[in-house]
C-alpha positions as CSV (number, residue, x, y, z in Angstrom):
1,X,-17.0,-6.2,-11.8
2,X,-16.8,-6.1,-15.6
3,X,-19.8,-7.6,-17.9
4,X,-19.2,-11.3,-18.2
5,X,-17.8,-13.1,-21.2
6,X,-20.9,-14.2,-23.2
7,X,-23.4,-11.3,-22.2
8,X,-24.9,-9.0,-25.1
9,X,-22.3,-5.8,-25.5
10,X,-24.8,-2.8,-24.2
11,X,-24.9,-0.8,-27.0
12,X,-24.0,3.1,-26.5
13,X,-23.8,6.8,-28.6
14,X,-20.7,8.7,-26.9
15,X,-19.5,12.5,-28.9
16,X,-16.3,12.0,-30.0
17,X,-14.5,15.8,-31.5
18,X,-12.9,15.6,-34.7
19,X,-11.5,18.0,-37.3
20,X,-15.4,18.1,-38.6
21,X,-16.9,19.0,-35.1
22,X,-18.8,16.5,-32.7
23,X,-19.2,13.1,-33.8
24,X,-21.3,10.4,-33.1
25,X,-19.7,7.0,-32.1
26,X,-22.3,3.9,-31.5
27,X,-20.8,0.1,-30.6
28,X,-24.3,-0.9,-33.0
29,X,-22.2,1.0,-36.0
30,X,-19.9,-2.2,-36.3
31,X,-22.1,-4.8,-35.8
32,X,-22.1,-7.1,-38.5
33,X,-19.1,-5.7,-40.2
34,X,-16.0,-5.7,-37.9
35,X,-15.0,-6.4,-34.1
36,X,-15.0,-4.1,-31.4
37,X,-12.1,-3.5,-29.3
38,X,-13.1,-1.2,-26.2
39,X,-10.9,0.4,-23.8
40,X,-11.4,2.5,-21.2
41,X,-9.6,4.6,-19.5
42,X,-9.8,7.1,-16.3
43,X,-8.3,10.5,-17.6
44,X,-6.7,12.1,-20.3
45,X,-3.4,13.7,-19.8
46,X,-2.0,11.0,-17.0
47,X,0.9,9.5,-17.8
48,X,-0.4,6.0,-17.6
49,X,-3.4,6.7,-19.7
50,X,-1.3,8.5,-22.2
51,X,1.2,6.3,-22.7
52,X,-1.8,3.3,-23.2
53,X,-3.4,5.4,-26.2
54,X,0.4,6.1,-27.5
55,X,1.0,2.7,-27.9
56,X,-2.6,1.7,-28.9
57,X,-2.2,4.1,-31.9
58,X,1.0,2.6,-33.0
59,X,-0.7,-0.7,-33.0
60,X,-3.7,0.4,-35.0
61,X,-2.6,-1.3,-38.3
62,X,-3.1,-4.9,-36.6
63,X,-6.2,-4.4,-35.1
64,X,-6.7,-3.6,-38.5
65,X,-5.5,-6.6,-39.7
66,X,-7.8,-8.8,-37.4
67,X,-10.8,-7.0,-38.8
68,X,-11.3,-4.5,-35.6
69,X,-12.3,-0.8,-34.6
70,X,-10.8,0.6,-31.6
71,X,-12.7,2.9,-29.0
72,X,-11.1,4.3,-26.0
73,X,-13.8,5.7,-23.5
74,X,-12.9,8.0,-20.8
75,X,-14.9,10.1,-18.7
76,X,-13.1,13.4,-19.8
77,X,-15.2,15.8,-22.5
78,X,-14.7,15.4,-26.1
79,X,-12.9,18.9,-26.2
80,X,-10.3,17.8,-23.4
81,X,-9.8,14.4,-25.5
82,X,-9.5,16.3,-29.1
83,X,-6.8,18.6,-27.4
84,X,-5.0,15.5,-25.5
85,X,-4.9,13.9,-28.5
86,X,-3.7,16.5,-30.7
87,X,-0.8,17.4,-28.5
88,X,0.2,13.4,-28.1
89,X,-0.5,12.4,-31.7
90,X,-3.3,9.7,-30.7
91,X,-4.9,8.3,-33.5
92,X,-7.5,5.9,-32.0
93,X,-11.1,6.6,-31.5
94,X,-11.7,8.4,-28.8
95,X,-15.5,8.6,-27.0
96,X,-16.4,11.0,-24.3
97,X,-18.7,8.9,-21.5
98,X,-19.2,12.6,-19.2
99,X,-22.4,11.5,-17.7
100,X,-20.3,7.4,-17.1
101,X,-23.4,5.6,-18.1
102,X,-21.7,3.7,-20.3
103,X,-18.5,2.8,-17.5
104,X,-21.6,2.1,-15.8
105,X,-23.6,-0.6,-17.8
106,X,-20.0,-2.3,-18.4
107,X,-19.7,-2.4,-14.9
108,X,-16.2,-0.2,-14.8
109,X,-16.8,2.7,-13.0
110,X,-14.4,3.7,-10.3
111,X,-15.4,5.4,-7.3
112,X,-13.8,8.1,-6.1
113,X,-10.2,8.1,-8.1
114,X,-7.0,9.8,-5.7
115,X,-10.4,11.5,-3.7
116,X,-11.1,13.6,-7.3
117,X,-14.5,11.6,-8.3
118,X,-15.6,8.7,-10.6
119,X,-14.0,7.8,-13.6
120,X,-14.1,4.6,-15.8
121,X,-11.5,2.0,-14.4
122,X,-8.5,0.8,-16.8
123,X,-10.3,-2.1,-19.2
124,X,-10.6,-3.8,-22.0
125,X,-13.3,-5.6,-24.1
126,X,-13.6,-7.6,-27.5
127,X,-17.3,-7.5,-28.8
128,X,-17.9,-9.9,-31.7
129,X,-19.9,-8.7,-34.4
130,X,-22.6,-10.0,-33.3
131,X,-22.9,-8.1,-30.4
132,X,-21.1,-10.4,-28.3
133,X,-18.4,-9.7,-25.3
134,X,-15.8,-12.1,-26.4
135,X,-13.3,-10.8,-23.8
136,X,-13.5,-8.4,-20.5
137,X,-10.7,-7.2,-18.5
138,X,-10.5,-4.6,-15.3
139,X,-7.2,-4.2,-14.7
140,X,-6.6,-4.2,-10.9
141,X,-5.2,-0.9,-10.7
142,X,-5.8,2.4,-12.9
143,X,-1.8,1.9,-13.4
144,X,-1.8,-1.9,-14.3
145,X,-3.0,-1.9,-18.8
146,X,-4.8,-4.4,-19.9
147,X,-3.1,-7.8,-21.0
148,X,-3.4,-6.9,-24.8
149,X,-2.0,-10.2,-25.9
150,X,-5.4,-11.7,-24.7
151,X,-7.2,-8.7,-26.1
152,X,-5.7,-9.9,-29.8
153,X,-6.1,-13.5,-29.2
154,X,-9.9,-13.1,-28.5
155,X,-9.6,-10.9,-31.9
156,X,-7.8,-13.7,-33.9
157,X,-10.2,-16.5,-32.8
């Protein structure tokens, strides 16, 4: 079950790969300046998942707009994201949770995906920039996306 509406966002430090080499990417970065729209995601090259970030990057310009970052987290390792999103043109942020503690202090961690192991269920959060999970989502399969009207409603507010 996802962290409640309300609760304090745990903060994290995931390795994201860019152009420059490893990155770090910490939720406490934006607090105070902009919104945080996380979305996780089980795995990187699955059709579902790749069509998500596809249409998440053609959307960055709103988020944008409504004064918001966007991290995707998967369990996948920053190398395996860089390449996925090279070959798929995926612009948003993408953080590698390997180790799932962070799938696991949101309270998205799936067990046992198709028998192949744990990976972070499909969701979506809004943290305020205070900290503050303005909106949480587990979608109730990894195929079902997050309602991401809702997600830019909780921005707007």
């Amino acid at each position: 079950m996802p962290i409640a509406v309300g609760s304090q966002a745990p903060d994290f430090s995931l390795k994201s790969k860019t152009a420059e080499g490893l990155k770090d990417i910490k939720l406490s970065d934006n607090r105070g300046r902009k919104q945080t729209v996380l979305l996780f995601f089980p795995l990187a090259y699955t059709s579902v998942c790749t069509q998500e970030m596809c249409d998440q990057t053609n959307g960055l310009a709103e988020y944008e707009k409504l004064g918001a970052d966007v991290i995707a987290i998967s369990v996948d390792s920053p190398f395996a994201q860089e390449a996925w999103a090279k070959a798929n043109k995926i612009g948003v942020t993408l953080a590698s949770d390997l180790n799932k503690t962070v799938a696991q202090a949101y309270g998205v961690l799936l067990p046992m995906l198709a028998g192949v192991g744990d990976v972070s269920a499909r969701a979506a959060f809004v943290i305020g920039r205070d900290g503050v999970v303005k909106y949480a989502e587990q979608t109730p399969t990894p195929k079902d996306l997050p309602d991401f009207a809702a997600v830019k409603a909780a921005l707007a507010q």
